[in-house]
CHARMM-style PDB file with segment names, atoms N, HN, CA, C and O in Angstrom:
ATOM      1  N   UNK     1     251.009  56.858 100.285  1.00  0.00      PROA
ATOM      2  CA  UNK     1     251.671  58.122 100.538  1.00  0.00      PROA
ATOM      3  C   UNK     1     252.118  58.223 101.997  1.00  0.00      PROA
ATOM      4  O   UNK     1     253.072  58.835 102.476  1.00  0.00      PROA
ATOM      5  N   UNK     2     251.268  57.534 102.528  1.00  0.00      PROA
ATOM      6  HN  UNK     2     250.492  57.036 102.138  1.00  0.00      PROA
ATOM      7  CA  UNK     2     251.953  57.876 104.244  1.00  0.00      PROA
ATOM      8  C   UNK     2     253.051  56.706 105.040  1.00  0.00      PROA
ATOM      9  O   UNK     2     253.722  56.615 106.069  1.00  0.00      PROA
ATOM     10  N   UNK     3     252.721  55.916 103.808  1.00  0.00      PROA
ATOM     11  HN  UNK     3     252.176  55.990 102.972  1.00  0.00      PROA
ATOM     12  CA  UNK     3     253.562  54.687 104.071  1.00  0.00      PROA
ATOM     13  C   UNK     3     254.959  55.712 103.906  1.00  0.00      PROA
ATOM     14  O   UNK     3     255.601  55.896 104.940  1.00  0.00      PROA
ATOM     15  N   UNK     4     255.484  56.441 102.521  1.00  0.00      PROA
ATOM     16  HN  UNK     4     254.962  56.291 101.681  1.00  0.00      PROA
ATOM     17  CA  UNK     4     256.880  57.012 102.385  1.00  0.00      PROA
ATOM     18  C   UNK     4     257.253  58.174 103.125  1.00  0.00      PROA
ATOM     19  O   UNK     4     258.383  58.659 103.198  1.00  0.00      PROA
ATOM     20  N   UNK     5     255.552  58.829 104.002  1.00  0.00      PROA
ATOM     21  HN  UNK     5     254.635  58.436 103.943  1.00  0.00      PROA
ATOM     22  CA  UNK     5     256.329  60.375 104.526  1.00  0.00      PROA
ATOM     23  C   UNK     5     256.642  59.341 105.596  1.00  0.00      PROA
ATOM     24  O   UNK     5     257.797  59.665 105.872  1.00  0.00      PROA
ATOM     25  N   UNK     6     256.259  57.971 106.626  1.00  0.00      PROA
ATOM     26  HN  UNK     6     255.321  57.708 106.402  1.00  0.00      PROA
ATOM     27  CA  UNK     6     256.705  57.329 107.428  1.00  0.00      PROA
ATOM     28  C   UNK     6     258.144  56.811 107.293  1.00  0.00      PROA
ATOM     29  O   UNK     6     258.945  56.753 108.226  1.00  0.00      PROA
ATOM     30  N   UNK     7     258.310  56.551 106.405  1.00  0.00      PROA
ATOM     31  HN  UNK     7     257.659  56.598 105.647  1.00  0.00      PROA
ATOM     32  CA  UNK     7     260.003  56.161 106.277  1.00  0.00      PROA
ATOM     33  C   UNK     7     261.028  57.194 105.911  1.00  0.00      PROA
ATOM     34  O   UNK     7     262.251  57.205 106.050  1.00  0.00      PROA
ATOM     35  N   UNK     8     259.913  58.333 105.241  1.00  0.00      PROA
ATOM     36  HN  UNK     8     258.919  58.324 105.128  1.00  0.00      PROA
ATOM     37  CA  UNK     8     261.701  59.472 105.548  1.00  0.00      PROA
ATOM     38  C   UNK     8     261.085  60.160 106.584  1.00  0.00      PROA
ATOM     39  O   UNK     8     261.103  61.337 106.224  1.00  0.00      PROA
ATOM     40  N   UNK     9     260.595  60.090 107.576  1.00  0.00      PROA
ATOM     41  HN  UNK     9     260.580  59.133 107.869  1.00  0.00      PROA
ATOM     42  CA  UNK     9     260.653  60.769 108.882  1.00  0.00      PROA
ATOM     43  C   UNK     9     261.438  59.616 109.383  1.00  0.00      PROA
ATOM     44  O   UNK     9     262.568  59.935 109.753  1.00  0.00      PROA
ATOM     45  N   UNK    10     261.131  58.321 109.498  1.00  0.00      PROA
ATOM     46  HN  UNK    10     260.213  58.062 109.197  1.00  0.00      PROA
ATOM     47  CA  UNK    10     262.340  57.120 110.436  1.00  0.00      PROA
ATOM     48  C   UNK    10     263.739  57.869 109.704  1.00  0.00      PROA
ATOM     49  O   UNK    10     264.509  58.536 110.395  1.00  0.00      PROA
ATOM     50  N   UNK    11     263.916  57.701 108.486  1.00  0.00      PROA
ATOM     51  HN  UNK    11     263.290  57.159 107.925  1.00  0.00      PROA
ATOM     52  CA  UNK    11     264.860  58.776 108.642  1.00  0.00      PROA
ATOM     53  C   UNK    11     265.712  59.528 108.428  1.00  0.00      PROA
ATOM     54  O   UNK    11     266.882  59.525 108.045  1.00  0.00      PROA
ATOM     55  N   UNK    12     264.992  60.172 108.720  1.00  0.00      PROA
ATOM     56  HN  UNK    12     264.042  60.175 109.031  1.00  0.00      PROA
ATOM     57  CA  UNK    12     265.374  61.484 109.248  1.00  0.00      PROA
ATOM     58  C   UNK    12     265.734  61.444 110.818  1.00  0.00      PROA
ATOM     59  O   UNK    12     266.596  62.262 111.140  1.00  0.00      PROA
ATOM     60  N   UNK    13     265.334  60.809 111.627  1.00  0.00      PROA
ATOM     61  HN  UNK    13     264.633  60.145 111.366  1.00  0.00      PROA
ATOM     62  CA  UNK    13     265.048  60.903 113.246  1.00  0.00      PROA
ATOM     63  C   UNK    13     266.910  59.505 113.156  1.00  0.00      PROA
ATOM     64  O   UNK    13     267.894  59.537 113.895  1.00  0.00      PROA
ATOM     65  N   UNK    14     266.718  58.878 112.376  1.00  0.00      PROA
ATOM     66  HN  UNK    14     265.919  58.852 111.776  1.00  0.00      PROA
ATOM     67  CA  UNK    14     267.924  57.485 112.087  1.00  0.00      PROA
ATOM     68  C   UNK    14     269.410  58.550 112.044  1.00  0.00      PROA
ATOM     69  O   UNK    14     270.430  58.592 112.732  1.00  0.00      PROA
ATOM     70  N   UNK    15     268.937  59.280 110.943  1.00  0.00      PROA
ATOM     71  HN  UNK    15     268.108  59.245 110.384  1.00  0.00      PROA
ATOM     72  CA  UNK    15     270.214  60.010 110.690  1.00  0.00      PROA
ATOM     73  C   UNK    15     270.593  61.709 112.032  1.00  0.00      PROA
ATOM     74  O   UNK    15     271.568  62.461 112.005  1.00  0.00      PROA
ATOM     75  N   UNK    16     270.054  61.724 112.458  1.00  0.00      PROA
ATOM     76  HN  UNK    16     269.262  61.113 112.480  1.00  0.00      PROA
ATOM     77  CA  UNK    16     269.951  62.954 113.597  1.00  0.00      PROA
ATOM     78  C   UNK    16     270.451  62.006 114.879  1.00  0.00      PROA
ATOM     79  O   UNK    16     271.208  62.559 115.677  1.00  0.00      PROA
ATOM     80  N   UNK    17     270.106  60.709 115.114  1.00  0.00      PROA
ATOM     81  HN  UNK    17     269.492  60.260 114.466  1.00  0.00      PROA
ATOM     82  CA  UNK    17     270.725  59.739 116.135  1.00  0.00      PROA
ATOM     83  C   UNK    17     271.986  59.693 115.774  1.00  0.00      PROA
ATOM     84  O   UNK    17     272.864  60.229 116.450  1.00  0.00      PROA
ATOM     85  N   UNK    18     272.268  58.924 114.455  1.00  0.00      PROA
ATOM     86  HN  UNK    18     271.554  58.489 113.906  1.00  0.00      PROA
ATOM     87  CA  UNK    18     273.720  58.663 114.250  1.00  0.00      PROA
ATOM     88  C   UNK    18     274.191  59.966 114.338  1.00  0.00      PROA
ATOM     89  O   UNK    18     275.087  59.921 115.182  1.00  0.00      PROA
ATOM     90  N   UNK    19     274.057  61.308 113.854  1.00  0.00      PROA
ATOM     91  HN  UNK    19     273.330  61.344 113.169  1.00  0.00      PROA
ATOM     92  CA  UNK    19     275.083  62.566 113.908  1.00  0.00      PROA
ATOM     93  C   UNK    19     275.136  62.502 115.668  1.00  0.00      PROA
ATOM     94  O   UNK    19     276.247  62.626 116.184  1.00  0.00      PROA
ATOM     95  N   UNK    20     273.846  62.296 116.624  1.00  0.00      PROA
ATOM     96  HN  UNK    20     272.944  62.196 116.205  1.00  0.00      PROA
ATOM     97  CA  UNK    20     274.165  62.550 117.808  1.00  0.00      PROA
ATOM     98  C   UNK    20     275.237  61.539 118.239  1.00  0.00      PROA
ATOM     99  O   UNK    20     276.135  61.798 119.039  1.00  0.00      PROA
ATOM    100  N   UNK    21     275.041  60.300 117.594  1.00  0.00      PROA
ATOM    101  HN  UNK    21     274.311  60.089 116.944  1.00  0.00      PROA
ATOM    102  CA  UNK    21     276.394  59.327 118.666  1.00  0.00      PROA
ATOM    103  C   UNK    21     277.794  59.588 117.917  1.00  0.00      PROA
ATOM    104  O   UNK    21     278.790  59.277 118.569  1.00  0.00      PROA
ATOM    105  N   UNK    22     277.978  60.065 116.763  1.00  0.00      PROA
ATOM    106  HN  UNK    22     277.168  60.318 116.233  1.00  0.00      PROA
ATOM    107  CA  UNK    22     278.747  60.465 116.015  1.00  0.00      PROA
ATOM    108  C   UNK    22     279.904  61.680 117.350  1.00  0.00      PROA
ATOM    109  O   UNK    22     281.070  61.551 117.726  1.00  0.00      PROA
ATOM    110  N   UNK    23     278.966  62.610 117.639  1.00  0.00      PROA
ATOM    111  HN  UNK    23     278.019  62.715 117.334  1.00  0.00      PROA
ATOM    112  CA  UNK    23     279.293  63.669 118.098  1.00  0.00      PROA
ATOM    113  C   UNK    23     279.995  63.048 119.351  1.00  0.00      PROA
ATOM    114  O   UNK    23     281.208  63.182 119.509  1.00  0.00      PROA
ATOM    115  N   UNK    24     279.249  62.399 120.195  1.00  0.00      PROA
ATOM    116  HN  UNK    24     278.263  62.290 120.067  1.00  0.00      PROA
ATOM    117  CA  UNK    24     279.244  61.928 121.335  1.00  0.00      PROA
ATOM    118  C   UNK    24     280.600  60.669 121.565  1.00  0.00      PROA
ATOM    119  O   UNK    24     281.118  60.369 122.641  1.00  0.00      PROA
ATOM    120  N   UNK    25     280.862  60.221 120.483  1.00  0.00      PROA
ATOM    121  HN  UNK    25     280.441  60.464 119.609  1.00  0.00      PROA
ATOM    122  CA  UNK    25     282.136  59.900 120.728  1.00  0.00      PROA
ATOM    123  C   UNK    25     283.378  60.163 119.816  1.00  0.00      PROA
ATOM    124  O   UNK    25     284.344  59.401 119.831  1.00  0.00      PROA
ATOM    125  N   UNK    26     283.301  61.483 118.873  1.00  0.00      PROA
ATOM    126  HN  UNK    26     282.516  62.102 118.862  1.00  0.00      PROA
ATOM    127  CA  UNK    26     283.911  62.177 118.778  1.00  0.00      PROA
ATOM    128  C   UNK    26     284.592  62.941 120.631  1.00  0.00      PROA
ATOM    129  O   UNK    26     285.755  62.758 120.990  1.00  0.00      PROA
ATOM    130  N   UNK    27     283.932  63.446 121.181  1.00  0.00      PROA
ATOM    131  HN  UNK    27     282.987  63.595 120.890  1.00  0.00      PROA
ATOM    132  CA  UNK    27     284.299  63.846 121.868  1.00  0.00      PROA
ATOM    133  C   UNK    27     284.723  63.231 123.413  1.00  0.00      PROA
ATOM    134  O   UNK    27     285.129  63.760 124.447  1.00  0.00      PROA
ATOM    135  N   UNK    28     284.401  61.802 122.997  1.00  0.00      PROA
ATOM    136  HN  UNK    28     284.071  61.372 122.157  1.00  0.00      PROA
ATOM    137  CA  UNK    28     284.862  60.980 124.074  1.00  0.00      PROA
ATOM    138  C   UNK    28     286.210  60.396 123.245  1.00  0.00      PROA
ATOM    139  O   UNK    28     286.936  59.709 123.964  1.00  0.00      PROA
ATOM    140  N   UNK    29     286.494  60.494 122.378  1.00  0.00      PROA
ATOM    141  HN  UNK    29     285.904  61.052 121.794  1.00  0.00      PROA
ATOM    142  CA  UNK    29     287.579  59.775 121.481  1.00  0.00      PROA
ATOM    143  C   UNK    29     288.261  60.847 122.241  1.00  0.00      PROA
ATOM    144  O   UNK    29     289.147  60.460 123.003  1.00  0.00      PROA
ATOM    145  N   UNK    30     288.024  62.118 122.186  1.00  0.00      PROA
ATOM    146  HN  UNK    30     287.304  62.432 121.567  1.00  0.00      PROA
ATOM    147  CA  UNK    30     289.667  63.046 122.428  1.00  0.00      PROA
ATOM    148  C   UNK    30     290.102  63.002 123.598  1.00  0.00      PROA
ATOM    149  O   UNK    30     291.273  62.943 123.973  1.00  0.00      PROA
ATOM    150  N   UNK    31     289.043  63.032 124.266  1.00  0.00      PROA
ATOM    151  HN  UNK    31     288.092  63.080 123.962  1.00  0.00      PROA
ATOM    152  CA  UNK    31     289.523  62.558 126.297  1.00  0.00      PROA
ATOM    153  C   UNK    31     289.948  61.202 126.380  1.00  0.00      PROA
ATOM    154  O   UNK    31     290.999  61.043 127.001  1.00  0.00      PROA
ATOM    155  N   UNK    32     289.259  59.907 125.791  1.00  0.00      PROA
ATOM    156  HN  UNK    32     288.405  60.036 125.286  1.00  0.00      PROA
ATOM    157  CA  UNK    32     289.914  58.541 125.883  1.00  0.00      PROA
ATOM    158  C   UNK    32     291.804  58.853 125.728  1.00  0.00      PROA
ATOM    159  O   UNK    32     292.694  58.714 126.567  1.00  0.00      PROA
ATOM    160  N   UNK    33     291.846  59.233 124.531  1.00  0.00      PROA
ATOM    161  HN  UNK    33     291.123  59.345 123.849  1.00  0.00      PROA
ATOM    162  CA  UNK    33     292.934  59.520 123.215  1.00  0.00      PROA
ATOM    163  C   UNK    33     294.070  60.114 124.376  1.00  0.00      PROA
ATOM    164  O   UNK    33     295.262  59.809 124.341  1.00  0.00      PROA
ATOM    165  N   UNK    34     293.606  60.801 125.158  1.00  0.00      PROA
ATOM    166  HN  UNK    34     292.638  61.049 125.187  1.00  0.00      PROA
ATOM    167  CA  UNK    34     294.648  61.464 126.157  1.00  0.00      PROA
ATOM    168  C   UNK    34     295.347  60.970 127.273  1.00  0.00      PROA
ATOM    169  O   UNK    34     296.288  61.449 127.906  1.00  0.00      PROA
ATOM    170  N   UNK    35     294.527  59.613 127.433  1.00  0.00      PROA
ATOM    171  HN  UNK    35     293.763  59.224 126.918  1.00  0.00      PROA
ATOM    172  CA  UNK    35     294.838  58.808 128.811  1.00  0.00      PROA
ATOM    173  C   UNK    35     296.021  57.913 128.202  1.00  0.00      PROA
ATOM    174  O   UNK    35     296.022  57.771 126.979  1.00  0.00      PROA
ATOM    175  N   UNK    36     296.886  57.386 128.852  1.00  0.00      PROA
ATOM    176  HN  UNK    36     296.885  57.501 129.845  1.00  0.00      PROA
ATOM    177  CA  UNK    36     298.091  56.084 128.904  1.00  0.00      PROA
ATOM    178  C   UNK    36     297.091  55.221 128.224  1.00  0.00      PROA
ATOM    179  O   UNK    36     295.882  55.185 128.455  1.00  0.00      PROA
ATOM    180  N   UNK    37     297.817  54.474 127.282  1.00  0.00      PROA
ATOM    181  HN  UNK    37     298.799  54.503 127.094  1.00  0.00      PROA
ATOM    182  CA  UNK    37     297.163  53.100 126.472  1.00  0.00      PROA
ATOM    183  C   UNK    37     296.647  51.984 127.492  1.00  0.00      PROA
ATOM    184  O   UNK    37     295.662  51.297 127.222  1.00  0.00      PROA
ATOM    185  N   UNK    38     297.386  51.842 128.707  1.00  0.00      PROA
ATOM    186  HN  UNK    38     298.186  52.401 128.926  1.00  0.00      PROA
ATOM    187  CA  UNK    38     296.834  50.988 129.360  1.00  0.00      PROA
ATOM    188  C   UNK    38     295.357  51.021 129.909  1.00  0.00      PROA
ATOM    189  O   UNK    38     294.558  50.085 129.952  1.00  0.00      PROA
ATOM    190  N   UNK    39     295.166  52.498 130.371  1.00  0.00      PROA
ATOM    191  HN  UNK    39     295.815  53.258 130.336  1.00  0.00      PROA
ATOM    192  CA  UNK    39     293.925  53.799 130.906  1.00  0.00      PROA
ATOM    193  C   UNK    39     293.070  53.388 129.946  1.00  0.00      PROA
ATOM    194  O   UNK    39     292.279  52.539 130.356  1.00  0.00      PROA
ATOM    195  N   UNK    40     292.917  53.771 128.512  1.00  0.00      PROA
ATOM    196  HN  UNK    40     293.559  54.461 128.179  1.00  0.00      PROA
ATOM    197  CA  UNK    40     292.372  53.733 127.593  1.00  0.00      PROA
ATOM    198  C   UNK    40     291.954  52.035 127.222  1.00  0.00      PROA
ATOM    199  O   UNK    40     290.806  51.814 126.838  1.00  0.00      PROA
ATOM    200  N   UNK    41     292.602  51.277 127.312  1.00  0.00      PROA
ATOM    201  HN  UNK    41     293.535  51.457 127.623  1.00  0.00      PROA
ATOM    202  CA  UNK    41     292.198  49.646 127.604  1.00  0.00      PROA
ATOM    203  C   UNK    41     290.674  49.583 128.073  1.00  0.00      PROA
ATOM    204  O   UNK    41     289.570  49.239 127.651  1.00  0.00      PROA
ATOM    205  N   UNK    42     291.368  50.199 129.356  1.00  0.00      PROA
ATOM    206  HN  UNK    42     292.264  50.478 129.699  1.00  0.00      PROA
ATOM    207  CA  UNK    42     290.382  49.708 130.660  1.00  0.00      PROA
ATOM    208  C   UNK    42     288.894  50.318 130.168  1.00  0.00      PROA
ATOM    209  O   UNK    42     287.965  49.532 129.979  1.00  0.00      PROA
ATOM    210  N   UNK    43     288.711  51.847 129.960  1.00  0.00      PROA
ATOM    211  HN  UNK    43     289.465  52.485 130.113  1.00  0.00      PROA
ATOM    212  CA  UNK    43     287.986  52.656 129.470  1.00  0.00      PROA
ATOM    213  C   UNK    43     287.070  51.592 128.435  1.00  0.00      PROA
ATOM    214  O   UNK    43     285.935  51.219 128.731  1.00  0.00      PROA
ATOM    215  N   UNK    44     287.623  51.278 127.466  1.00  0.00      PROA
ATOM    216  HN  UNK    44     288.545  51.581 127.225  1.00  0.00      PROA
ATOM    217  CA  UNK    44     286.906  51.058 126.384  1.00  0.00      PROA
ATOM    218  C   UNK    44     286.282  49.544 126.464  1.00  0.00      PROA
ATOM    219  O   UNK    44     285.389  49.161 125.708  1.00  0.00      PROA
ATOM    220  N   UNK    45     286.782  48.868 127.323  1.00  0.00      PROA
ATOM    221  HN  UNK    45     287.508  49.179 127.937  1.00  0.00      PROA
ATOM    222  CA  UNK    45     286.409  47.559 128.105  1.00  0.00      PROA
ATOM    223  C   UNK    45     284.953  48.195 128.772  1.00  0.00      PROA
ATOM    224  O   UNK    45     283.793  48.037 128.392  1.00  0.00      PROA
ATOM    225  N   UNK    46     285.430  48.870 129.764  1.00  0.00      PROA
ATOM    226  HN  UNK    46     286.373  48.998 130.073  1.00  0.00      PROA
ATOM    227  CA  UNK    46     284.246  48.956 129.939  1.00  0.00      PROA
ATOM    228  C   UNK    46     283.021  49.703 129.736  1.00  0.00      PROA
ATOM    229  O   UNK    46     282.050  49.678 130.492  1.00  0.00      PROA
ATOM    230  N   UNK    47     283.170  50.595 128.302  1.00  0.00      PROA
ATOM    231  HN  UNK    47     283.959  50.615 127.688  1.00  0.00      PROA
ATOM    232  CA  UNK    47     281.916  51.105 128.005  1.00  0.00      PROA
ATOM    233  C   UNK    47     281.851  49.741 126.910  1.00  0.00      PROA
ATOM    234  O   UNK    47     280.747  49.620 126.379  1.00  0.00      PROA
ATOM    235  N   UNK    48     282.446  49.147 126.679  1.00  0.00      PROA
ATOM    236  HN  UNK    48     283.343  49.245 127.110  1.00  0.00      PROA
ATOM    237  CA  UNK    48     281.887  48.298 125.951  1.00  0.00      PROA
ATOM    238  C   UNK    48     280.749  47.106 126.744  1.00  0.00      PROA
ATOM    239  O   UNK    48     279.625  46.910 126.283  1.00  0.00      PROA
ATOM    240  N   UNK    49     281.158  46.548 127.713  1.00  0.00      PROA
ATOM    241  HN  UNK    49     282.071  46.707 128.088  1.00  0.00      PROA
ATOM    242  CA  UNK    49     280.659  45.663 128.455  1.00  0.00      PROA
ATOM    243  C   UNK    49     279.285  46.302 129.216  1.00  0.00      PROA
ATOM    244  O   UNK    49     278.352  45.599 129.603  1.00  0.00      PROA
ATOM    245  N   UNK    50     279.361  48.071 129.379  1.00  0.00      PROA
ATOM    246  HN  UNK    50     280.120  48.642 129.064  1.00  0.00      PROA
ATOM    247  CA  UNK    50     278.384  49.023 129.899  1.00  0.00      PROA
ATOM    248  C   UNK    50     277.027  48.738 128.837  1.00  0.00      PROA
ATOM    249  O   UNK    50     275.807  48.648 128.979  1.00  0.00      PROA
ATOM    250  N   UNK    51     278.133  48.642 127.555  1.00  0.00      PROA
ATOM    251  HN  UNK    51     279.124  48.715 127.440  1.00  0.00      PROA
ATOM    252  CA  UNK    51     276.541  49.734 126.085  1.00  0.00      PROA
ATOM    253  C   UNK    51     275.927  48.321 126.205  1.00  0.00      PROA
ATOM    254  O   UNK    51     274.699  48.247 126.251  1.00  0.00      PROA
ATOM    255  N   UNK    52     276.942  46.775 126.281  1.00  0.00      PROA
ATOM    256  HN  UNK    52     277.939  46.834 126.243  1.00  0.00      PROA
ATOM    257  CA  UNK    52     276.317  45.714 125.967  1.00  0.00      PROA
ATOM    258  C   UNK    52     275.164  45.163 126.856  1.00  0.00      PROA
ATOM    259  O   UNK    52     274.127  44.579 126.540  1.00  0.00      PROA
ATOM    260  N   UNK    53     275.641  45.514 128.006  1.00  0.00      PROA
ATOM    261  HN  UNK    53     276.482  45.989 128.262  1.00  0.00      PROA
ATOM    262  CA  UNK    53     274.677  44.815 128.688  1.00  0.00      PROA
ATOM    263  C   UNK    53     273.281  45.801 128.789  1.00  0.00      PROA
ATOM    264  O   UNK    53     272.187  45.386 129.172  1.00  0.00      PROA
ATOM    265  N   UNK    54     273.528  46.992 128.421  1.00  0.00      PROA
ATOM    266  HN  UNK    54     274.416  47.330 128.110  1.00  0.00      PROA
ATOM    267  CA  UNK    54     272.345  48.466 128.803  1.00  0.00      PROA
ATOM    268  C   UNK    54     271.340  47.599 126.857  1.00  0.00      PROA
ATOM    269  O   UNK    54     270.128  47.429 126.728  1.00  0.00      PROA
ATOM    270  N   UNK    55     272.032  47.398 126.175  1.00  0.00      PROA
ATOM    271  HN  UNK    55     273.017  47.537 126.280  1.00  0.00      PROA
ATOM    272  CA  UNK    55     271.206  46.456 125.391  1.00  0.00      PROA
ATOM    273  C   UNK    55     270.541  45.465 125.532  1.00  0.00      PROA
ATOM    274  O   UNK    55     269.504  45.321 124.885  1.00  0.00      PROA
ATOM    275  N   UNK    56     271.034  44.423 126.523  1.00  0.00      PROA
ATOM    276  HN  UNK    56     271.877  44.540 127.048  1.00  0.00      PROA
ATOM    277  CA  UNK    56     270.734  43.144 126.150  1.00  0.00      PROA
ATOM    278  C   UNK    56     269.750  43.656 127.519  1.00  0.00      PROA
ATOM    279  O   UNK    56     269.200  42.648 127.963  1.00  0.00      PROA
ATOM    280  N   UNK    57     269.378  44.832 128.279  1.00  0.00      PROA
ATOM    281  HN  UNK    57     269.825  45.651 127.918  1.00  0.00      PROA
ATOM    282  CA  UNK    57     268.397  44.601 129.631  1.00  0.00      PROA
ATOM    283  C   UNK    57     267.121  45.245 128.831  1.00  0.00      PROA
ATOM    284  O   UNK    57     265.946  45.069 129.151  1.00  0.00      PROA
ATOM    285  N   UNK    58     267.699  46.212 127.466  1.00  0.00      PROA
ATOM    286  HN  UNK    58     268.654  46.354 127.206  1.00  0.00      PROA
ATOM    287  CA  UNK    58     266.490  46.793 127.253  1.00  0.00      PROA
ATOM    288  C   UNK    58     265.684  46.202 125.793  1.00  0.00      PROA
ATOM    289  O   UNK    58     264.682  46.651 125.236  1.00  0.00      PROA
ATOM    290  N   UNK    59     266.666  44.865 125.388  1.00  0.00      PROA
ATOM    291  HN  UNK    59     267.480  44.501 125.841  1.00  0.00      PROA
ATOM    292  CA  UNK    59     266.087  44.172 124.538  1.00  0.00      PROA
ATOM    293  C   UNK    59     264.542  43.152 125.279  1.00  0.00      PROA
ATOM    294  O   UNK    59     263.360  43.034 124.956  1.00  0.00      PROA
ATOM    295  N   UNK    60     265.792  42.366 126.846  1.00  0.00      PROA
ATOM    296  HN  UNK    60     266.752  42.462 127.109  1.00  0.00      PROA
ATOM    297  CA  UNK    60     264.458  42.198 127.100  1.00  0.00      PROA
ATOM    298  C   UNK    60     263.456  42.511 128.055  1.00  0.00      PROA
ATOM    299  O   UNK    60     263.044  41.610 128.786  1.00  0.00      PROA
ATOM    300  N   UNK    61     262.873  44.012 128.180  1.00  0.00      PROA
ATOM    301  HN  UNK    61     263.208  44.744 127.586  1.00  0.00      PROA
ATOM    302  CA  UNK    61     262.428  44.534 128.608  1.00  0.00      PROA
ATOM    303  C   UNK    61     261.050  44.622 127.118  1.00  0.00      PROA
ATOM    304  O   UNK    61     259.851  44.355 127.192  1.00  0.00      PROA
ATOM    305  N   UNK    62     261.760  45.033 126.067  1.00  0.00      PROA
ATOM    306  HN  UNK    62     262.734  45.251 126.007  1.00  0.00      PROA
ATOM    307  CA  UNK    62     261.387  44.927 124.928  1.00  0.00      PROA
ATOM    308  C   UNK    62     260.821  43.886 125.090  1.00  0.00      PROA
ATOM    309  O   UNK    62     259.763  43.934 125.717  1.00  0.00      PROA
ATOM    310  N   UNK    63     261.358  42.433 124.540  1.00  0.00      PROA
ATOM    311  HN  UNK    63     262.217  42.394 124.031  1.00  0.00      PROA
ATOM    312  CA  UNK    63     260.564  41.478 124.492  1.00  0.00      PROA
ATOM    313  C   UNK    63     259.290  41.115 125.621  1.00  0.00      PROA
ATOM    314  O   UNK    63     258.302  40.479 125.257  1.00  0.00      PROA
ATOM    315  N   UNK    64     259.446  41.566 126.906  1.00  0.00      PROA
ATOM    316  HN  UNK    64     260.249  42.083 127.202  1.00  0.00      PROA
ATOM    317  CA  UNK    64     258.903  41.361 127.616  1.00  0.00      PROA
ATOM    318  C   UNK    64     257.407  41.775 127.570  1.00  0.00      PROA
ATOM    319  O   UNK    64     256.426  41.124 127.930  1.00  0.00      PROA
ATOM    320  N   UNK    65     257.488  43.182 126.965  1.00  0.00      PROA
ATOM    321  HN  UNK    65     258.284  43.710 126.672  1.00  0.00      PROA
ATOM    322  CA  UNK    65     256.400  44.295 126.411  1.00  0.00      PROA
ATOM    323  C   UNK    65     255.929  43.478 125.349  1.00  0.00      PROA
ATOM    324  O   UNK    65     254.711  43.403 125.512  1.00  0.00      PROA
ATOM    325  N   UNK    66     256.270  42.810 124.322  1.00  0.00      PROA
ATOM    326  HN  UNK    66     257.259  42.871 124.190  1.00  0.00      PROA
ATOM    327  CA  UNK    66     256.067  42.450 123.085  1.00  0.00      PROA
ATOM    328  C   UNK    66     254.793  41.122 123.798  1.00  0.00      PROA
ATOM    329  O   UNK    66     253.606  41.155 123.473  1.00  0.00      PROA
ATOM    330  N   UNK    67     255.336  40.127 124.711  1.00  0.00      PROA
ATOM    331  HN  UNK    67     256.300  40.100 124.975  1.00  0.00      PROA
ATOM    332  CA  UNK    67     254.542  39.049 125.069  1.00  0.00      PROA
ATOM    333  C   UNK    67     253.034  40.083 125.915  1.00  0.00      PROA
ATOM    334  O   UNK    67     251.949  39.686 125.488  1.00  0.00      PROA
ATOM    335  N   UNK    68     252.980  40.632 126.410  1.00  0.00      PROA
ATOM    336  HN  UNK    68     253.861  40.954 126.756  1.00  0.00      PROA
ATOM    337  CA  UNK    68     251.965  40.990 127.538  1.00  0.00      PROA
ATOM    338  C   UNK    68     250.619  42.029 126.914  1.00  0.00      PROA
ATOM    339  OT1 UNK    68     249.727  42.405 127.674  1.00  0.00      PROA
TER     340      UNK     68
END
């Protein structure tokens, strides 16, 4: 029994994240959306290269925790 209230609380907390990033670039879509295509290039370059690397420092930060 606590095994399933554990997986619909994950989620629940899964689906309340996605509505939050949902939201969050909903509303970065309409400000991107407004800049010159070239503007908007640059922009999305670099939150991309931003989210990737803010992953790959806190993966291994993660792993790091996982060995110790």
């Amino acid at each position: 029994m606590a095994v399933e209230v554990r997986v619909l609380e994950n989620f629940g907390q899964e689906a309340t994240l996605r509505k939050k990033w949902l939201k969050m670039w909903e509303t970065l879509g309409v400000r991107i959306l407004k800049l010159p295509k070239w503007m908007q290039d640059i922009v999305l370059e670099d939150v991309n290269t931003a989210i990737r690397n803010r992953i790959a420092t806190m993966e291994m930060i993660q792993n790091a925790n996982r060995k110790n």
